[in-house]
C-alpha positions as CSV (number, residue, x, y, z in Angstrom):
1,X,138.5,64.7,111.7
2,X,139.8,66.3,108.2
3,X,139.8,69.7,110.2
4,X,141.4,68.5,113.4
5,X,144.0,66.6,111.1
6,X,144.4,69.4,108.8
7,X,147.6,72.0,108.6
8,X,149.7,68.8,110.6
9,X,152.8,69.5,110.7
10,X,155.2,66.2,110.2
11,X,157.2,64.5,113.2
12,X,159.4,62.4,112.1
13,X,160.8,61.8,115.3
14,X,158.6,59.2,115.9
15,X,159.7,56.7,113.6
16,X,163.3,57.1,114.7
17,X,162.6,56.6,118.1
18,X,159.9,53.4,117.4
19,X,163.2,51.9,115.8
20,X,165.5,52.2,118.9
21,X,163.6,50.6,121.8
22,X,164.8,49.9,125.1
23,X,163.0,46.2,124.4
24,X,166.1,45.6,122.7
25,X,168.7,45.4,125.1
26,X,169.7,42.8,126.6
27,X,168.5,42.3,130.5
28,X,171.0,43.3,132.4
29,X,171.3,46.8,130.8
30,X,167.4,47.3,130.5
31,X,167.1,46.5,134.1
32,X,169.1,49.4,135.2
33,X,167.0,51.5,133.0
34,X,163.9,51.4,135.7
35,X,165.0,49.7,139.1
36,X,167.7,51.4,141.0
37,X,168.0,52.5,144.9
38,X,166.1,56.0,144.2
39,X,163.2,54.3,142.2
40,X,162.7,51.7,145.1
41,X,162.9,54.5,148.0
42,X,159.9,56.8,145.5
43,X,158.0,53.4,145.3
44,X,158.1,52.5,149.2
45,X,157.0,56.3,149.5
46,X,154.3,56.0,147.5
47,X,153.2,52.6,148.9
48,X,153.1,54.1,152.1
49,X,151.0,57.3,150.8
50,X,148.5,55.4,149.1
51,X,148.2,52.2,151.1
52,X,144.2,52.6,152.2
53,X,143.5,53.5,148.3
54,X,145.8,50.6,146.9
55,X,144.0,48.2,149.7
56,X,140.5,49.0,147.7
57,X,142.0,48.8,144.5
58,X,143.5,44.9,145.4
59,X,140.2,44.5,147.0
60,X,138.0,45.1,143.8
61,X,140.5,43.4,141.0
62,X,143.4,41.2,143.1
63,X,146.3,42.9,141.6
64,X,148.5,43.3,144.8
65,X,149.4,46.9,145.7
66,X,153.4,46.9,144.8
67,X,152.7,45.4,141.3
68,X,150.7,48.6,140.7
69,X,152.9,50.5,142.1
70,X,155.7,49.1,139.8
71,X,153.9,49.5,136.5
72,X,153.4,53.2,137.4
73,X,156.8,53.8,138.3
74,X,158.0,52.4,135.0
75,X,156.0,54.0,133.2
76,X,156.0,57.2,134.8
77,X,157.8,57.7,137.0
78,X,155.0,57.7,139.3
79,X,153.4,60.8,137.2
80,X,156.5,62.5,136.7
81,X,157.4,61.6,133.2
82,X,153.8,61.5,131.1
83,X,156.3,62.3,128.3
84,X,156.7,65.2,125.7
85,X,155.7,64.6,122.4
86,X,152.8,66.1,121.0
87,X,150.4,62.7,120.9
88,X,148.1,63.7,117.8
89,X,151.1,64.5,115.7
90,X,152.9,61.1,116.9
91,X,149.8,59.3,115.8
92,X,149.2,60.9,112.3
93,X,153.0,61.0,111.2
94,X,153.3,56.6,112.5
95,X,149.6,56.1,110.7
96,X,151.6,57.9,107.3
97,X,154.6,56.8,107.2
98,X,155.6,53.8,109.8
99,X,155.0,51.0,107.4
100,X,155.7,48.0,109.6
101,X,152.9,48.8,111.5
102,X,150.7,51.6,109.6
103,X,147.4,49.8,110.4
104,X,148.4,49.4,113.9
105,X,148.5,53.7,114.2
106,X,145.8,54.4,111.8
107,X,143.5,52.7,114.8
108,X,144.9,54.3,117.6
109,X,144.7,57.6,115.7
110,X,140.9,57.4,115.3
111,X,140.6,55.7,119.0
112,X,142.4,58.8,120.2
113,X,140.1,61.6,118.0
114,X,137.1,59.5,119.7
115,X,138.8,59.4,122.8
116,X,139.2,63.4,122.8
117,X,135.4,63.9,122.2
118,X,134.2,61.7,124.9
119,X,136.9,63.4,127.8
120,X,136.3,66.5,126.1
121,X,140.6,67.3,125.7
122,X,141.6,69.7,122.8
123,X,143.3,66.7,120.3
124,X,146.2,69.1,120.0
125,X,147.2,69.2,123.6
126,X,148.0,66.2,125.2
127,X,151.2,65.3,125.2
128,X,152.9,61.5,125.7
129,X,155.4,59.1,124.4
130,X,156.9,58.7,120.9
131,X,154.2,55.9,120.1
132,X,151.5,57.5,121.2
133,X,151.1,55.7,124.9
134,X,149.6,58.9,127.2
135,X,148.9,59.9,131.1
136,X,150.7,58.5,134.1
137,X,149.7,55.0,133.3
138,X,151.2,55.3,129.8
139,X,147.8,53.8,127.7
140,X,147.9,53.7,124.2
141,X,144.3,55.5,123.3
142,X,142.6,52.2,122.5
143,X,143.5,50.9,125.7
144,X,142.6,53.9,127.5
145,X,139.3,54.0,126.5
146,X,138.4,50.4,127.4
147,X,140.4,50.4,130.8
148,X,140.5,53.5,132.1
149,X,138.1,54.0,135.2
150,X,136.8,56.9,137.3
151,X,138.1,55.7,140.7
152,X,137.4,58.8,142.8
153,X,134.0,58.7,141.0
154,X,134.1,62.5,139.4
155,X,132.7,61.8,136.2
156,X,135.9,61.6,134.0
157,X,138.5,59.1,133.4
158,X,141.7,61.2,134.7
159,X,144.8,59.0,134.2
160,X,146.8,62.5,133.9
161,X,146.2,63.6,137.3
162,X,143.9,61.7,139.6
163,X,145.9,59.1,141.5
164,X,142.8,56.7,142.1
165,X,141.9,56.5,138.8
166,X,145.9,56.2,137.5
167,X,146.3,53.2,139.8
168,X,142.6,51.3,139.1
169,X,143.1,51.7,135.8
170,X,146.5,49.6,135.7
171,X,145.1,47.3,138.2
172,X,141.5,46.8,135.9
173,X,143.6,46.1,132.8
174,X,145.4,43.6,134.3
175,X,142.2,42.2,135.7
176,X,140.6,41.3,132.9
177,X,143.8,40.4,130.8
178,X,143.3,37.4,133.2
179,X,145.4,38.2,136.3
180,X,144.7,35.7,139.3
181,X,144.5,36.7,142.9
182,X,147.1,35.1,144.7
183,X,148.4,33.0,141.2
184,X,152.0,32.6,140.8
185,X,154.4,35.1,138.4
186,X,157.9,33.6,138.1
187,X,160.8,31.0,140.1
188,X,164.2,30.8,139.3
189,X,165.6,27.8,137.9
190,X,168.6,26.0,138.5
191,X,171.1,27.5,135.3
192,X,171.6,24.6,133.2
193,X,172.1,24.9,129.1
194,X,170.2,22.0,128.1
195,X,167.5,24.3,128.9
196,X,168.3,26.7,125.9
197,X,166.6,24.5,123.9
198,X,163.0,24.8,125.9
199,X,163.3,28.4,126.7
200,X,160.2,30.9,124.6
201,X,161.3,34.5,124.1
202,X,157.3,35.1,124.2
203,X,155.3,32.5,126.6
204,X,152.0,32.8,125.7
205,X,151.2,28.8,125.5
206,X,151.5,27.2,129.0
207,X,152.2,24.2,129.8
208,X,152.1,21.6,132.8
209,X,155.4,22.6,134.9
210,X,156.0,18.1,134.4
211,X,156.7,18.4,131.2
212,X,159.5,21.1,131.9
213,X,160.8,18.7,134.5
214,X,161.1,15.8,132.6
215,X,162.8,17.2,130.5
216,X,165.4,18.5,133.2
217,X,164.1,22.1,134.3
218,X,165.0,22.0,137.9
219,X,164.0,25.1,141.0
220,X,166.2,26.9,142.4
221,X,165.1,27.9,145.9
222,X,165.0,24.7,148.0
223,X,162.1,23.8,149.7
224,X,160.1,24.9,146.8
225,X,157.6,22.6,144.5
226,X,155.2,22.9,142.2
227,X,152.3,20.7,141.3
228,X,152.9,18.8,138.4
229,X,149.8,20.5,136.6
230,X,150.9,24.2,137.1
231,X,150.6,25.8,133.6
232,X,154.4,27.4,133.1
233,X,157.1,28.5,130.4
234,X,160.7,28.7,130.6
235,X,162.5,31.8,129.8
236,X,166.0,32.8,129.7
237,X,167.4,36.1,130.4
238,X,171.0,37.7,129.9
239,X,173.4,39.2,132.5
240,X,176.5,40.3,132.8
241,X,178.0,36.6,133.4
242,X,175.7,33.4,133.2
243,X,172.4,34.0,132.0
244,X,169.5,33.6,134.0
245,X,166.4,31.0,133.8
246,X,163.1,31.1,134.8
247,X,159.7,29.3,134.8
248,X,156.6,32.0,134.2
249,X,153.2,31.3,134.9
250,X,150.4,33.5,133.9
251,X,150.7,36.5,136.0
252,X,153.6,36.9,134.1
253,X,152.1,36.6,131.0
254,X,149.1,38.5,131.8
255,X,151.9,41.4,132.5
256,X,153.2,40.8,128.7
257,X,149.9,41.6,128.1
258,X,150.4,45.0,128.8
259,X,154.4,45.2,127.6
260,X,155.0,42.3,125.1
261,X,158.6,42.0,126.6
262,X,159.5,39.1,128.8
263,X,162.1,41.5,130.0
264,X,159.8,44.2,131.1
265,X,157.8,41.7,132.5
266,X,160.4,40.5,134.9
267,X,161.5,44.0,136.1
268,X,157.8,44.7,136.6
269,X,158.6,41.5,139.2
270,X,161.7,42.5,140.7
271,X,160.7,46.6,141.2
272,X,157.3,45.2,142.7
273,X,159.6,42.5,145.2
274,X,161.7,45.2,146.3
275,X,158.7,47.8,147.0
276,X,156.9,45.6,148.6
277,X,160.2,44.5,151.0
278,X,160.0,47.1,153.4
C-alpha cells in the first residue's frame, strides 16, 4: 500500500466539489438535472436494446427493467459519463483532509486498493467521480465489491464495460437492500399544509399508511386505496409553485439505500415511469 500511495500528488478538488452537491437543490431544479426529453428517448432506446437481458435480470432479483434502466442513466449516462477524476487520488486526498467524513474515505480507500488486487486494475488508472463512486453504475469501491456480479459469466466483475454485468449489478444491490417484487414506491397526495408537520426528509421508519390518514393524509388519484397496514412515510418536495406531497413505501426507501436523497429517489421514479411509458 505505502508504495502504491507513495509520490501522491494532492487533489484538492475533491473536497470542493463534496461541498457543492446537487442533493442540495431544491426538487424542481435537481429534477431537470437528469430527466429531460433526450434522456427519456436514450432510455426507451436502451430498454428496447436490452429487453431479453433486462427480462433475466427482473427474473433473478424483481427489480423491473425501467428502474434499472433509470439508475444507469443517472448515474451514467447509460456508460457515457463514468467520470474523470483520477479515483485513487480522490480517495487519498478525502481520507487526509475531508474531516466531516475522514473515516468514511479512509475505508473506501483500502476497499478500493483490495478491490484493484482482486480485478487485477492498475490503482492509478481508473478514473470516476469526485467521491470516489466508479464504472457505469457509479459504486463506491465498498459497494462494488459486495455487489457487483459477473452477469455474462467471464470471470470478472466489469461494471466499466459489460452491459450484463452494469445492469445485474444495480438490480442485485437493490435486491438485497430489500427491494420487493411487485411492492409499492410512491402516491401522490392531495397538497394540504397540515401535512408539513408529518412529512420526514429521510423515511427510513415506516409506518401503517392509517396513522397518516388519521391524521389527514389524503390520495390523490381517485380510485386509489391502500390497506390500512401498508408500511409508508410522507415526504414533501418543492416546485416552482405549491410543493408536492407524497406517501413512500419501501421501494422507495430501498432506492435511498443507494442515494440517501429523497429527491434522487423520486427522479429515479419519474425517469423509470417515463421509460417505461412507451
Amino acid at each position: 500500500m505505502n508504495q502504491t500511495l507513495s509520490g501522491l500528488k494532492p487533489y484538492p478538488k475533491a473536497a470542493r466539489l463534496m461541498d457543492r452537491q446537487a442533493e442540495a437543490k431544491p426538487y424542481w431544479e435537481y429534477r431537470n438535472l437528469f430527466i429531460n426529453d433526450a434522456v427519456v428517448r436514450k432510455g426507451r432506446a436502451r430498454l428496447r436494446e436490452h429487453r431479453a437481458l433486462l427480462n433475466k435480470i427482473q427474473g433473478k432479483y424483481g427489480v423491473p427493467a425501467e428502474v434499472v434502466v433509470a439508475l444507469w442513466g443517472i448515474e451514467s449516462r447509460f456508460g457515457g459519463n463514468t467520470g474523470r477524476h483520477p479515483v485513487l487520488r480522490v480517495l487519498f486526498s478525502l481520507s487526509q483532509t475531508y474531516e466531516r467524513r475522514q473515516t468514511f474515505f479512509r475505508k473506501q480507500l483500502h476497499e478500493f486498493l483490495i478491490l484493484c488486487h482482486e480485478e487485477g486494475w492498475n490503482p492509478r488508472e481508473p478514473m470516476g467521480s469526485y467521491a470516489g463512486a466508479m464504472s457505469q453504475a457509479q459504486m463506491i469501491p465498498g459497494t462494488l465489491r459486495r455487489y457487483a456480479v459477473d452477469f455474462d459469466g467471464d470471470g470478472h466483475r466489469d461494471v466499466f464495460h459489460s452491459t450484463p454485468d452494469v445492469l445485474a449489478s444495480i438490480a442485485n444491490y437493490l435486491s438485497s437492500h430489500g427491494w420487493k417484487r411487485g411492492g409499492l414506491y410512491t402516491l401522490p397526495l392531495k397538497a394540504d399544509r397540515k401535512l408539513d408537520a408529518l412529512v420526514v426528509s429521510a423515511p427510513k421508519k415506516l409506518t401503517a399508511w392509517s396513522h397518516w390518514r388519521g391524521r389527514g393524509a389524503q390520495l390523490a388519484e381517485a380510485g386509489v386505496s391502500l390497506p390500512d397496514s401498508t408500511p409508508s412515510a410522507l415526504i414533501k418536495l418543492a416546485e416552482r409553485g405549491a410543493p408536492r406531497y407524497h406517501v413512500v413505501f419501501n421501494n422507495f426507501t430501498t432506492v435511498m439505500a443507494w442515494n440517501r436523497s429523497r429527491r434522487f429517489a423520486m427522479v429515479a421514479h419519474e425517469l423509470a415511469s417515463r421509460i417505461g411509458a412507451q
